[in-house]
DOTI-400021 format. One record per atom (N, C-alpha, C): residue in one letter; x negated, y negated, z negated. Coordinates in steps of 0.05 Angstrom, whole numbers, plus 5000, padded with zeros to 4 digits. Example, Ala and Ser with C-alpha at 12.3 -4.5 7.8 and 13.67 -1.06 7.14 Angstrom:
% residues 2
A473651144844 A475450904844 A473650664844 S474350454858 S472750214857 S474249994843 
% end
This chain:
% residues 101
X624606434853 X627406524855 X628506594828 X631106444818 X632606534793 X633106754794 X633406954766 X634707144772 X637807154774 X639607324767 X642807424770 X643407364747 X645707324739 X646807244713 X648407484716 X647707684689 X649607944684 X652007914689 X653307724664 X656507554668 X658307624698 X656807344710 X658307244739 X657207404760 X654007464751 X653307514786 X653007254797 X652807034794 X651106864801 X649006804799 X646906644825 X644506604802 X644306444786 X642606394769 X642206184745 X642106004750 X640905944771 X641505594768 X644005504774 X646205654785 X648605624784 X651005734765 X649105834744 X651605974735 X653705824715 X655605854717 X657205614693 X658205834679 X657206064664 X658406184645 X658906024621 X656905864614 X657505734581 X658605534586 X659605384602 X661705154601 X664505344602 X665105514622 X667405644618 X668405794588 X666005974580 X665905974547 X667205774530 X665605544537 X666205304519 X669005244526 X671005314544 X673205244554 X674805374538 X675105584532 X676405814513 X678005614493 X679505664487 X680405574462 X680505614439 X678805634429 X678005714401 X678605484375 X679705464353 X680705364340 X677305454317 X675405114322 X674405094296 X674704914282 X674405094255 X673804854224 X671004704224 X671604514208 X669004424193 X670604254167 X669504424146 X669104364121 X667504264102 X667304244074 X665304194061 X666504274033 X665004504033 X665004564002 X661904603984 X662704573958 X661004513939 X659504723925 X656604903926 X655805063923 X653905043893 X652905343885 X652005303866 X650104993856 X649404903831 X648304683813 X649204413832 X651804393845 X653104223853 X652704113881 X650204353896 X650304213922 X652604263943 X652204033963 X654504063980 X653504224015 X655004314027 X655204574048 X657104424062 X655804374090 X658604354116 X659004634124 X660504754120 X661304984143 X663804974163 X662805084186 X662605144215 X664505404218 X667105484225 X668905764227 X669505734247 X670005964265 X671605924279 X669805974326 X667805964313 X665005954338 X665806254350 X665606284377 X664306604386 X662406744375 X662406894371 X660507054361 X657707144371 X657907204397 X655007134414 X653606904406 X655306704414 X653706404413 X652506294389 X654406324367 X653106304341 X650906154327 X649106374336 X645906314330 X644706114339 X645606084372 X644005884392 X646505554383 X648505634373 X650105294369 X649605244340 X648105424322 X646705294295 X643705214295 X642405314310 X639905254324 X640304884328 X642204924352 X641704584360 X643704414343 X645404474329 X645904314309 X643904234281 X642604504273 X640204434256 X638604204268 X638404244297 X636704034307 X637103764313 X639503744325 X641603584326 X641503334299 X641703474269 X642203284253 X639903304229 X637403504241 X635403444220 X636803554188 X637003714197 X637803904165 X637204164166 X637104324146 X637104624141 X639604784143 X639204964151 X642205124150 X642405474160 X643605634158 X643705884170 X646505894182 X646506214197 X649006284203 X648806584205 X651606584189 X651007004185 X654807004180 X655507164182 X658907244187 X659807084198 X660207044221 X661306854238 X661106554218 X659806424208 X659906204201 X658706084199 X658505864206 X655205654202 X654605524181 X652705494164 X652005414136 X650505194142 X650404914137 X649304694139 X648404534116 X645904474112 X645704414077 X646104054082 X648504004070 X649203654058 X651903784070 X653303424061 X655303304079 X654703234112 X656003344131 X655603324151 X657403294170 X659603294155 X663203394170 X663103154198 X662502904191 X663002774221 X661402844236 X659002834232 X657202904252 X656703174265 X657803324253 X657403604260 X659003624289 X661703494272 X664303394299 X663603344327 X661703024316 X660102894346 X658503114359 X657003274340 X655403444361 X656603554380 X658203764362 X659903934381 X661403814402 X662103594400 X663803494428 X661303394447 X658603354442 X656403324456 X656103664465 X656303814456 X655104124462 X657504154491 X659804054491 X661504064509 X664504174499 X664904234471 X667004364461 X669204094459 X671804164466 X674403994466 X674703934438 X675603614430 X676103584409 X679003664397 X680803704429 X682603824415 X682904104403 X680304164401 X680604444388 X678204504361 X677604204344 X676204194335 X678504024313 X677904214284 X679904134265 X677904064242 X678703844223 X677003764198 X679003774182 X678103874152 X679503914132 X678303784095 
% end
């Protein structure tokens, strides 16, 4: 037997807390800027703050790169700006709320 999902009060195997999450509208970036002895950084603004950790996790994994996340922002080592995109609309997030700059 699953247990209760704090959230809903449903059980787990039913719970759709993180698709409704993912429903939110949240307005993110993805960028690329150029960090110390000229390397380049995709960063990620704009995420919930719970989730964070666990949507740099599977993007690290996702595209086979290194990266962290600490102040709300995700640090990705290269150019990664399209693909980061594809992920996230694979993770379930709307592209209309997914901005490149």
């Amino acid at each position: 037997m699953a247990g209760i999902c704090p959230k809903c009060g449903l059980p787990q195997d039913i719970c759709v807390c993180d698709n409704l999450e993912k429903e939110v509208p949240h307005q993110i970036t993805i960028y690329v800027d150029k960090k110390r002895f000229g390397k380049l950084v995709t960063i990620v603004e704009g995420l919930d703050e719970r989730e964070i950790d666990k949507i740099a996790k599977d993007l690290k994994h996702m595209l086979s790169t290194g990266g962290t996340s600490k102040n709300g922002i995700i640090l990705l080592q290269g150019d990664h700006k399209q693909h980061v995109k594809d992920a996230l609309l694979k993770l379930g997030f709307k592209e209309e709320h997914i901005s490149m700059r």
